[in-house]
N, C-alpha and C positions, 0 to 999 in steps of 0.2 A: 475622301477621308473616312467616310461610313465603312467603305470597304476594307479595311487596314484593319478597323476594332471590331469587323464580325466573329471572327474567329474568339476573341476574350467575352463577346457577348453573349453569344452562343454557349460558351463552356461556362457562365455567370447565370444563367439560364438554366441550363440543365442540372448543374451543382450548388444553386443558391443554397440551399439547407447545409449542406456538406462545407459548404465555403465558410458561411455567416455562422455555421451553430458553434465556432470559437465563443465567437462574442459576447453568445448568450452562457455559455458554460466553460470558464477558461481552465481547461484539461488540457494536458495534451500527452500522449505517450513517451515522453523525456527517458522518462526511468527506466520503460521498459528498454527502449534503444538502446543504453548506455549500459544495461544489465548484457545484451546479445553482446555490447563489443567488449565487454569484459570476458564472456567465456570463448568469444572468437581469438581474445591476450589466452586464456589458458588452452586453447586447442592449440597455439603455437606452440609455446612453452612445454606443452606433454600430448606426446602425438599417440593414437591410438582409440581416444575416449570419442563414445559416440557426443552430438550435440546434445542428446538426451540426461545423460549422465552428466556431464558436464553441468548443465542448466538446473539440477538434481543438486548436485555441489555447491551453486551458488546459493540457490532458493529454500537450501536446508543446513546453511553452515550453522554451528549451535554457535550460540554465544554474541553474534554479533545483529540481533535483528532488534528493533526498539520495538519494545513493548511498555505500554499504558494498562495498567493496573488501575482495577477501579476502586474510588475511593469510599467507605464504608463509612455514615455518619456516628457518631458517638449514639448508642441508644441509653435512649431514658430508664431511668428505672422503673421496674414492675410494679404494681400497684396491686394491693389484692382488695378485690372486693367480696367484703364479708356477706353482703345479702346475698349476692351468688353463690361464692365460695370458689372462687374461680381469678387466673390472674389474668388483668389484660394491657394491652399495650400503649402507650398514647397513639404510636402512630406504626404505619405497615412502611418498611423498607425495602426499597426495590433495589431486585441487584441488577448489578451490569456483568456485563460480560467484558472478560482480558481482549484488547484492542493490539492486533499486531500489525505494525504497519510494515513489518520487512525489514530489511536492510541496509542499511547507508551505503551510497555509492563509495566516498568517501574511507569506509571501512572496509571493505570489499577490495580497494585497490591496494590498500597498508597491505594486507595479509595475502595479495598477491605479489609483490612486490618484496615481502619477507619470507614467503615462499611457506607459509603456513596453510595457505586454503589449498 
């Protein structure tokens, strides 16, 4: 019987990090896959374009990628101080930066399929 699960032990073995590190960080590369088989639909659809260009097309269509704006709290009002003579703030606001997470798979298949991308 030992004999039959060397081969799974072995490969459980040499790949435990590889195998297990789901569990510890559940990523997985979905999006990118499902992006490759959407410009492999437009390399059928219109023959001639490198995978580059193509992949170009998808990952730069305007309009359709979500973007997160960051959000700016109301500031206080300025205060002046007379013994200084100088204004100051009650508190320092940190900015963030615009957050773009890409594209919806979802969006990407509409505007191929209407023949817009």
């Amino acid at each position: 019987m030992r004999d039959a699960f060397k081969p799974i032990l072995t490969a459980i073995g040499n790949w435990h990090t590889e195998i297990f590190n789901y569990f510890d960080h559940p990523i997985t590369n979905a999006y990118t896959e499902s992006l490759n088989n959407l410009i492999r639909v437009m390399n059928r659809l219109g023959r001639g374009y490198s995978f580059e260009a193509l992949r170009a097309k998808i990952l730069f269509t305007e309009g359709v990628h979500t973007v997160k704006k960051p959000k700016y709290p109301k500031r206080r009002a300025t205060m002046e101080d007379s013994m200084f003579a100088y204004k100051t703030f009650s508190r320092i606001i940190d900015i963030e930066r615009e957050t773009n997470y890409g594209a919806q798979i979802s969006t990407l298949i509409s505007l191929i399929e209407t023949g817009d991308l």
